[in-house]
C-alpha positions in Angstrom: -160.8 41.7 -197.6 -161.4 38.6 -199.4 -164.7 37.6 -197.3 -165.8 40.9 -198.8 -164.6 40.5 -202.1 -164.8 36.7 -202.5 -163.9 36.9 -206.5 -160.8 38.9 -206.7 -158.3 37.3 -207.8 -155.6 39.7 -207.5 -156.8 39.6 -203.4 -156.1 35.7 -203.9 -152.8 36.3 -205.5 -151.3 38.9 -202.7 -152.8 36.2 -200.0 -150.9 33.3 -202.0 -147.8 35.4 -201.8 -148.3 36.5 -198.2 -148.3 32.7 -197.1 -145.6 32.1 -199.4 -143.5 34.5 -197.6 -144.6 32.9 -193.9 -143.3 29.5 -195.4 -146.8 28.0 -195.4 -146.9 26.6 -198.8 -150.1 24.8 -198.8 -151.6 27.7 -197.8 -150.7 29.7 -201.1 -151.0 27.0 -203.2 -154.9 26.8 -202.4 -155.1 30.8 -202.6 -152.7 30.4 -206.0 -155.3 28.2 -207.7 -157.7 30.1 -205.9 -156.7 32.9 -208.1 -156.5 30.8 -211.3 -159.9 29.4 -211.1 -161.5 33.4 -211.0 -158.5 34.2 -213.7 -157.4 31.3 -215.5 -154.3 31.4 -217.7 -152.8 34.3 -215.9 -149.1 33.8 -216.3 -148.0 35.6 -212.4 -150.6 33.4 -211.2 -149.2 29.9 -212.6 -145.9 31.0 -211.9 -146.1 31.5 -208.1 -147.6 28.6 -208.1 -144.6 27.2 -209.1 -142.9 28.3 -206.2 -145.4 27.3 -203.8 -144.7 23.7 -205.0 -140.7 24.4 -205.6 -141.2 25.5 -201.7 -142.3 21.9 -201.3 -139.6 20.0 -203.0 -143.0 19.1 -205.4 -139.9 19.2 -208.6 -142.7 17.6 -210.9 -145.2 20.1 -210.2 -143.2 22.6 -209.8 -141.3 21.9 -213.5 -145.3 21.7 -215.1 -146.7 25.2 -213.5 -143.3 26.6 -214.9 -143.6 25.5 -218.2 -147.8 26.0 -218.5 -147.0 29.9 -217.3 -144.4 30.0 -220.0 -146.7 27.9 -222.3 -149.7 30.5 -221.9 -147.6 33.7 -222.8 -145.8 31.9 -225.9 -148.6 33.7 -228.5 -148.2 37.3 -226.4 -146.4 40.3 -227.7 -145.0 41.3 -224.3 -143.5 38.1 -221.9 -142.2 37.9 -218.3 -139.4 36.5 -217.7 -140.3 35.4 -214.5 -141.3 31.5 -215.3 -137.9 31.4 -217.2 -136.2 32.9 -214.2 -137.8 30.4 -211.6 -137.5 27.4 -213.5 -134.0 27.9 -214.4 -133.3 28.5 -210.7 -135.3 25.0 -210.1 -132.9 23.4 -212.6 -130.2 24.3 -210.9 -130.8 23.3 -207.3 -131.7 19.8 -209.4 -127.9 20.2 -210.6 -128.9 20.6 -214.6 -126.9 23.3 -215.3 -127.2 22.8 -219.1 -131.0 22.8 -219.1 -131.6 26.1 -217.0 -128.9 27.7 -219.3 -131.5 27.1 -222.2 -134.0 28.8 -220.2 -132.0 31.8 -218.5 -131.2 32.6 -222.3 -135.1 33.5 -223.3 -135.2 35.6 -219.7 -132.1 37.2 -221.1 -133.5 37.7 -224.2 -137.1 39.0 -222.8 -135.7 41.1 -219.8 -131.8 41.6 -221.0 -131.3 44.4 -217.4 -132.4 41.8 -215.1 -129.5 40.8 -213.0 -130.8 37.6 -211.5 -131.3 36.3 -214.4 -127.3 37.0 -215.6 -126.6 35.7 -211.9 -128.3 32.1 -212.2 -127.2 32.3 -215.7 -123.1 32.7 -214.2 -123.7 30.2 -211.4 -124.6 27.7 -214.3 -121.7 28.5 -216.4 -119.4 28.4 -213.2 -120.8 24.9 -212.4 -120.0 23.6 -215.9 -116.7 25.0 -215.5 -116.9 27.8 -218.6 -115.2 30.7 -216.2 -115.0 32.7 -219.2 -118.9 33.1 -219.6 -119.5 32.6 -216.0 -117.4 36.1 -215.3 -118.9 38.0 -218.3 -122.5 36.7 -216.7 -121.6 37.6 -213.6 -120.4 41.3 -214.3 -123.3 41.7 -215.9 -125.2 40.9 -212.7 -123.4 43.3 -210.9 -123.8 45.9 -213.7 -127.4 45.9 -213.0 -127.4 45.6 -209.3 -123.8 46.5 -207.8 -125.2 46.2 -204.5 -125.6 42.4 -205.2 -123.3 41.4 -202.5 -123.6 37.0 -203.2 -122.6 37.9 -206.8 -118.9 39.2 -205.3 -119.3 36.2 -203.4 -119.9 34.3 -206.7 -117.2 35.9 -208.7 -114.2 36.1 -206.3 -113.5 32.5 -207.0 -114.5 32.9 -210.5 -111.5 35.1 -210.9 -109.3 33.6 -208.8 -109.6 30.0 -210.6 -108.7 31.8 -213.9 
């Protein structure tokens, strides 16, 4: 499709995330900045870029396409909380706990149903030991997405501690 339709970005995007998927990071990194040359400043874009180098362990360039997606949608009326989500999630896995609670709070704020980000946002509190706000995060995961089988996993021993 894209040999056809060399200047779609969108096309670029759905390759970056296809390779993404397979593992083969490089891969959607080039067809992720592939996609921001044709449409630069788009937010998705920058974001699963993000990932691409998270998927990498590249933390440093991974932290900057996180913060430059959330940087590029500071001025718009409508926001994703997808860059807050993923670099929270990053944080985390870098065991700073009280940094990715900053950011889980504006996903929170922008998207306030979305259980993953209560989830990241319970797994933080549980891993600086406030079980109180880790089991009120946590419900609220499972308010939104019952099915959410690691989030009993999550709060079994949230409860049982308490």
């Amino acid at each position: 499709m894209l040999a056809w339709t060399p200047n779609d970005a969108d096309g670029w995007y759905y390759l970056g995330r296809a390779k993404y998927t397979e593992n083969r990071f490089d891969e959607a990194i080039n067809a992720f900045e592939h996609a921001l040359r044709l449409c630069p400043g788009d937010v998705k874009f920058e974001d699963n870029l993000g990932l691409a180098y998270a998927g990498l362990n590249r933390i440093g360039e991974a932290l900057v396409a996180y913060k430059t997606a959330i940087e590029w949608q500071s001025h718009s009326p409508s926001k994703s909380s997808a860059p807050y989500i993923d670099i929270a999630d990053l944080l985390l896995d870098q065991s700073r706990p009280p940094d990715a609670i900053a950011y889980l709070q504006q996903a929170i704020a922008i998207a306030p149903n979305d259980p993953k980000a209560h989830e990241l946002l319970g797994k933080a509190y549980t891993r600086l030991n406030d079980l109180p706000k880790a089991q009120s995060e946590l419900e609220n995961a499972l308010r939104f997405a019952p099915q959410n089988k690691n989030v009993h996993c999550m709060l079994a021993p949230v409860y049982r501690k308490q």
